[in-house]
Structures are given as structure tokens and as C-alpha cells.
N, C-alpha and C positions, 0 to 999 in steps of 0.2 A: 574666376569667382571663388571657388573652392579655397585657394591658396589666401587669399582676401581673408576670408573667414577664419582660418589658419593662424595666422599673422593676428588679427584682432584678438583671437580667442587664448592667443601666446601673451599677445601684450596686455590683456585682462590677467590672466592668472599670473605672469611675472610682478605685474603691481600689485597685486593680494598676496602675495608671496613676500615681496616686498616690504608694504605694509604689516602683516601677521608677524616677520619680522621683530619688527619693532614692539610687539605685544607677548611674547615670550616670556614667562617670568625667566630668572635663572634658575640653575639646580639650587636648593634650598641644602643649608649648608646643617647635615645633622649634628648633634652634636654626640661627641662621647662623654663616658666619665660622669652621667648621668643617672643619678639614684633617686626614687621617690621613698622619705622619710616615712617613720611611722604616725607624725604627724598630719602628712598631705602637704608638706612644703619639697621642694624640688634642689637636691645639691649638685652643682656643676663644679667639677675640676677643672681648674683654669689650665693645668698641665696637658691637660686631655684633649685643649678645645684649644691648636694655637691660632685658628680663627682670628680669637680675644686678644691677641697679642699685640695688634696696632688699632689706632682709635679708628670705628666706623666700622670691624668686624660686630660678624654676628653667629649665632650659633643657634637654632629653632629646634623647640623639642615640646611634648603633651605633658601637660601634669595629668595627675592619676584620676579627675575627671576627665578627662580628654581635651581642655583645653589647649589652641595652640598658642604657644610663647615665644618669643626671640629673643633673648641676653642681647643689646647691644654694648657694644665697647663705644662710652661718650668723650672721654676723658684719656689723657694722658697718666692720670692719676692712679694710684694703684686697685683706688675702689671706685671707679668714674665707670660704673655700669648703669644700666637701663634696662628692665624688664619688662618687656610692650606684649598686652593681649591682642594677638592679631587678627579681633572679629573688627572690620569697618563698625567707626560709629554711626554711619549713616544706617545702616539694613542688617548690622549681624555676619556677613559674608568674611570667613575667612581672606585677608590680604595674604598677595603673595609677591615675594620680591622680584626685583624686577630694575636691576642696575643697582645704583645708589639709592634707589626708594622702593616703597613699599606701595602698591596696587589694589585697587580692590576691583576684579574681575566683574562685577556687576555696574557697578555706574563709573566707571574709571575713575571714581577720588585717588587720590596720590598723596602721600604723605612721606616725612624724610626720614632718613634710617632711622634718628632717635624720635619718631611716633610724630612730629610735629605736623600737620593738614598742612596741606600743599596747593590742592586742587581740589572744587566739592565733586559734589552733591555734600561730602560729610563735613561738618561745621566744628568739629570737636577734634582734639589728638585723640591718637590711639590710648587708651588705656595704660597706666603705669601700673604693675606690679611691686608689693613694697620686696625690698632685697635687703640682704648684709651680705658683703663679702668683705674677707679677708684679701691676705696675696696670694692663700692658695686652693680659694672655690668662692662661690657665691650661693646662697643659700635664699632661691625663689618663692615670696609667699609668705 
């Protein structure tokens, strides 16, 4: 009976294990080369971040409220970026990544690298950030 028990309580926690798995965000990818202006807008060196170097990178960093942001790379283009506020529109809850998309840890909404709702509870893309970048930074806010 014992062994029974065992075995059950193996194949419960191998399937939660399993499962949890798959709910992992990834390591979030900081970035460098990262300076907050004297204005409160945020400069990232593209040199700094080669992240950014092929479309669908990303690079996640706080402006100097503590906001958090992710630069993604949308475009093959030189200035084809995307600056996403990563509170869920659903509740406020920081999203965190999590493969090719972005998560929100509280009601599982899912949304795609570049901010677009995927899955609810949240009804709304993530927030865009306005930007300018040149070829050799992007300048957030």
C-alpha cells in the first residue's frame, strides 16, 4: 500500500512539475548601455543591446519612475522598434516573458512580443511608449 501511495504522490508532483514547467517566464533579458536623461526619457545603445539585433528581440529595463519597459525589435527596418509598458491592461500586474510572448502572472492574459492581447481577461495591447531612434540608440518617452 505504502509503495501505491509513493508512486501516486510521484505521479502528482511529476505532473505539477511538469506543468509549472511550462509557466516559467524566461530570464528577462536586461539590458546595457542604458542612461536615464535629464529629462526622464530613457537612451538605449543599440551597440550595447545585441539583443536588438534581429526582429522579435527584446531588451527590459525601469525608467527613472520605476516603470518597467521592454524595447522590442518589430521591424527589419533600422528604426522598426516598439517600446511596451509592461503593466497588464487588465489589473496593472507587471507581465513577464515567457517564450515568444509576454504573460501576465495574475489571470494568464498573453499578449505577443510586440504588445498585441493574445488571450484575456485583458481586452487592450500593452501600452506603447512614444520613441525616436536613430542607427545608434533609441531614445524611450
Amino acid at each position: 500500500m505504502d509503495s501505491e501511495k509513493d508512486v501516486s504522490r510521484r505521479a502528482v508532483l511529476c505532473g505539477l512539475a511538469v506543468l509549472t514547467l511550462g509557466l516559467i517566464p524566461e530570464k528577462a533579458i536586461a539590458a546595457s548601455g542604458v542612461k536615464v536623461l535629464a529629462n526622464g526619457k530613457v537612451e538605449i545603445t543599440l551597440s550595447k543591446n545585441p539583443a536588438l539585433k534581429k526582429v522579435g528581440g527584446v531588451v527590459q529595463f525601469s525608467n527613472s519612475q520605476g516603470l518597467k519597459i521592454a524595447l522590442v525589435r518589430v521591424g527589419k527596418g533600422a528604426n522598426e522598434y516598439r517600446a511596451l509598458n509592461l503593466s497588464c491592461t487588465h489589473e496593472g500586474t507587471n507581465v513577464v516573458r515567457s517564450g515568444s510572448k509576454w504573460v501576465c502572472p495574475n489571470h494568464r492574459a498573453e499578449f505577443a512580443t510586440g504588445g498585441e492581447v493574445k488571450v484575456g481577461p485583458a481586452k487592450a495591447n500593452l501600452v506603447t511608449i512614444p520613441i525616436k531612434s536613430s542607427t545608434s540608440k533609441v531614445i524611450v518617452g
